[in-house]
C-alpha positions in Angstrom: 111.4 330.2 36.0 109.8 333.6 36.0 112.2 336.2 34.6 111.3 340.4 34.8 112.7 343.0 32.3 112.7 346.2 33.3 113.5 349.2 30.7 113.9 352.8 31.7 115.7 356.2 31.6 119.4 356.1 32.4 120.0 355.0 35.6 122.6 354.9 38.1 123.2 351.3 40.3 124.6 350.9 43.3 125.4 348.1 45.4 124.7 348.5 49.5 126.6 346.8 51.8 127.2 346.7 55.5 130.0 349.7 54.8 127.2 351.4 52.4 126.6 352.6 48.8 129.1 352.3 46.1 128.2 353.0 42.4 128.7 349.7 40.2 127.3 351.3 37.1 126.1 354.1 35.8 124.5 355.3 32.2 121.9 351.5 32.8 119.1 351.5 30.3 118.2 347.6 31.1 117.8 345.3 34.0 117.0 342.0 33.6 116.4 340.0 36.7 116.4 336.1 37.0 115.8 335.4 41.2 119.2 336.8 42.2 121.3 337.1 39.2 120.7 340.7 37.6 122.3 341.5 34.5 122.8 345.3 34.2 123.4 346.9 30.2 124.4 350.3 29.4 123.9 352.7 26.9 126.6 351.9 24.9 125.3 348.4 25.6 128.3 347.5 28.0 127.1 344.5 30.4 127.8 343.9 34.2 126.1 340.8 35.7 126.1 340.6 39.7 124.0 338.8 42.4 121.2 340.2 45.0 117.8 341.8 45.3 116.7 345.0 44.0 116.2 347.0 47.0 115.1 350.5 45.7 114.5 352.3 42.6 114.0 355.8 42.7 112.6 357.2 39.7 113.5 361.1 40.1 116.6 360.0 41.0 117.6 357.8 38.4 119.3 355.5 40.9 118.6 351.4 41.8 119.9 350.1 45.2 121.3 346.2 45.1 121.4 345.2 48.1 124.3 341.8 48.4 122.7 338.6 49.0 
């Protein structure tokens, strides 16, 4: 199984729903993605894991949209 990595500046993530955006982490220097399972660490190299598809990052933002699968 193909798995991405994806390393950048601090980021914040939030998950979209069908009620919107709400922030599930913030301060996210790593992203590993494996199909739908996405494993978020932080700075301070704090983990979240959740489930969906990446649906926008935005570089000059900082930001990356989940969207729920």
């Amino acid at each position: 199984m193909l798995i991405h990595t994806y390393i950048m500046c601090e980021s914040s993530v939030l998950i979209e729903s069908g009620s919107g955006r709400e922030l599930l982490m913030e301060d996210v220097v790593l992203i590993e993605i494996d199909g739908e399972d996405i494993k978020l660490r932080g700075i301070l190299g704090e983990t979240q894991n959740t489930k969906g598809l990446i649906k926008e990052i935005n570089l000059m933002s900082h930001t990356v949209v989940i969207e729920r699968v």
